[in-house]
C-alpha positions in Angstrom: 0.0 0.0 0.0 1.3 3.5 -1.1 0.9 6.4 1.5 -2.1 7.7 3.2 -3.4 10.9 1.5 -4.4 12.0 5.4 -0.9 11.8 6.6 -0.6 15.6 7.5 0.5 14.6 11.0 2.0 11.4 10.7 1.7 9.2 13.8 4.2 6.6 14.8 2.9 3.2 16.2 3.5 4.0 19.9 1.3 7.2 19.9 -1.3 5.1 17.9 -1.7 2.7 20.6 -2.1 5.2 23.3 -4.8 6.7 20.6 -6.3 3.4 21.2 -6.8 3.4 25.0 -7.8 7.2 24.6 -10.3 6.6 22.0 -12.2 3.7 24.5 -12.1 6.2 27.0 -14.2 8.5 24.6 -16.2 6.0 23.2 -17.2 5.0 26.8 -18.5 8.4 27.6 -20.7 8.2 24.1 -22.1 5.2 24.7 -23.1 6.4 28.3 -24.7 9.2 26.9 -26.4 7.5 24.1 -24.5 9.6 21.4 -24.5 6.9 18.4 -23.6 10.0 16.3 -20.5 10.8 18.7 -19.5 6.9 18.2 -19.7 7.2 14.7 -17.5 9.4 14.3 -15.3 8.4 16.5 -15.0 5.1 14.9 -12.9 6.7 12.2 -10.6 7.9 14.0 -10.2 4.5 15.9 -10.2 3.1 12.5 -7.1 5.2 11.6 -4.9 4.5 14.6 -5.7 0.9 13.6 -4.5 1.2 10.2 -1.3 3.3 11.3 -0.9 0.1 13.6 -0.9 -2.1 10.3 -4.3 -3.7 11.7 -6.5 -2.9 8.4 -8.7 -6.1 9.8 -9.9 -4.0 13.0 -10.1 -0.8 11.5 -12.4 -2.4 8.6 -14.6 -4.3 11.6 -15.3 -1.3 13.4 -16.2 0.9 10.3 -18.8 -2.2 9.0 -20.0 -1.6 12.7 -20.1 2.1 12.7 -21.7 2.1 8.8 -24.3 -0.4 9.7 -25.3 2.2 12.3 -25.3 5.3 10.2 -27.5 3.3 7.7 -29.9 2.5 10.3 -30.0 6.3 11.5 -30.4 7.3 7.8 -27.9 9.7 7.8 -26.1 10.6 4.6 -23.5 12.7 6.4 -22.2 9.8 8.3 -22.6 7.1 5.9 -20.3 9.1 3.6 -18.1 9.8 6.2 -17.6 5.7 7.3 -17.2 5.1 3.6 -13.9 6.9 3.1 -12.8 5.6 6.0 -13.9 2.1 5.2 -12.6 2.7 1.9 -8.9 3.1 3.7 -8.9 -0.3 5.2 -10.6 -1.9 2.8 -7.4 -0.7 0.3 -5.1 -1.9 3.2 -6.8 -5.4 3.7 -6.5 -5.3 -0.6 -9.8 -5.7 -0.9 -9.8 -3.3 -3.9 -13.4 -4.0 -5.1 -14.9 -3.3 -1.7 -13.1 -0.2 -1.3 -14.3 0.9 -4.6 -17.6 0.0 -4.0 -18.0 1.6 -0.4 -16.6 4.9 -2.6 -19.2 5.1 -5.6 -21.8 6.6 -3.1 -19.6 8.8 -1.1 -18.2 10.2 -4.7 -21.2 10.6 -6.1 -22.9 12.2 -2.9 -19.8 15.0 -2.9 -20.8 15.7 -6.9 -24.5 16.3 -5.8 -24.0 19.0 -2.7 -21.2 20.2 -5.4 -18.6 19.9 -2.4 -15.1 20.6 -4.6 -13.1 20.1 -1.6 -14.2 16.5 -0.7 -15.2 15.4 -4.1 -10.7 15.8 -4.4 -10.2 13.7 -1.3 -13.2 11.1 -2.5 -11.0 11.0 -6.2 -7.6 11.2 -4.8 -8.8 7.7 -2.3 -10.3 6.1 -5.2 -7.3 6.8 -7.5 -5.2 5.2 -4.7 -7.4 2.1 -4.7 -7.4 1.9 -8.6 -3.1 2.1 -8.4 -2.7 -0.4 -5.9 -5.0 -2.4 -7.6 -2.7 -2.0 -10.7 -5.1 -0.2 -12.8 -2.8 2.8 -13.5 -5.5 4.3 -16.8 -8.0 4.4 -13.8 -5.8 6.0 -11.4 -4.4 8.8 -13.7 -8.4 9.5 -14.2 -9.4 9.7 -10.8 -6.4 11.6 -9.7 -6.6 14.0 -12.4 -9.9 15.2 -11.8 -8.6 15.6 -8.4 -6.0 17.5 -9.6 -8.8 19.8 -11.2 -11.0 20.4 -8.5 -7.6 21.2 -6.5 -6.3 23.9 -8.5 -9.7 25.1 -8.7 -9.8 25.4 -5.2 -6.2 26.6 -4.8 -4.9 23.7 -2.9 -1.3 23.5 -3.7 -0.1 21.5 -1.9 -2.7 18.8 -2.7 -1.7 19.6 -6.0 2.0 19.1 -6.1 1.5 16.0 -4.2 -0.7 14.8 -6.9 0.9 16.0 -9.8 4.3 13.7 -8.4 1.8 10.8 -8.4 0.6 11.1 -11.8 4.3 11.7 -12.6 5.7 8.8 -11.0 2.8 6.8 -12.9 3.6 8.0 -16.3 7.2 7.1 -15.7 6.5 3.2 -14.2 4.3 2.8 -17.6 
């Protein structure tokens, strides 16, 4: 697996695990005040210390958890937001078509509320999936519309992190 688009602050495996116990203390206080939305998302970030951890099998198990919830509540919001994450994991478990299944609908809800900003992160996520999957044609598509909506939204860092990945891709091909 390549790196994480979300690695602004990287975090080492020993501050992970103390994530861990930190995030249970949260996710006890939720629970005792009946905040499934506060779980939710929560979860993610659980889910991310996790997949820093190199344990893609938990972080997928609690976002199924945390998803299965947010479909019950209805709640588009959340659903998208535990299918990026889920998306993540799925990508580290390689369980490409999963990931890129769980991102159709978060995609395609970011085009509908015209949301520029996470429509990038939704494309730049699936154009990971599609390059570790060895589908480099589908990668170079979904990262340059990302690249797009980026420079549209004067992003340039985004941008010169992207434009490297669709450089290093024309080279390996």
């Amino acid at each position: 697996m390549g790196p994480d688009p979300f690695r602004r602050f990287p975090v080492r495996p020993r501050p992970a695990r103390g994530a861990l116990d930190r995030y249970a203390e949260a996710r006890a206080i939720y629970r005792s005040r009946d905040d499934t939305a506060g779980e939710i998302w929560l979860a993610a970030h659980i889910a991310d210390a996790y997949r820093q951890l190199g344990r893609h099998a938990d972080a997928a198990r609690v976002l199924e958890d945390a998803m299965a919830a947010s479909e019950r509540r209805g709640d588009r919001d959340e659903i998208v937001w535990c299918a990026w994450h889920l998306a993540l994991a799925y990508d580290g478990l390689g369980r490409f078509a999963d990931a890129e299944a769980v991102l159709r609908p978060a995609v395609a809800f970011h085009r509908e509320i015209e949301n520029e900003s996470g429509l990038a992160t939704m494309l730049r996520i699936l154009g990971d999936v599609h390059r570790h999957a060895g589908r480099p044609s589908d990668a170079r598509r979904a990262y340059s519309e990302a690249l797009d909506l980026l420079v549209k939204i004067n992003a340039p860092t985004k941008a010169t992190e992207l434009r490297q990945i669709l450089s290093d891709l024309s080279e390996a091909n």
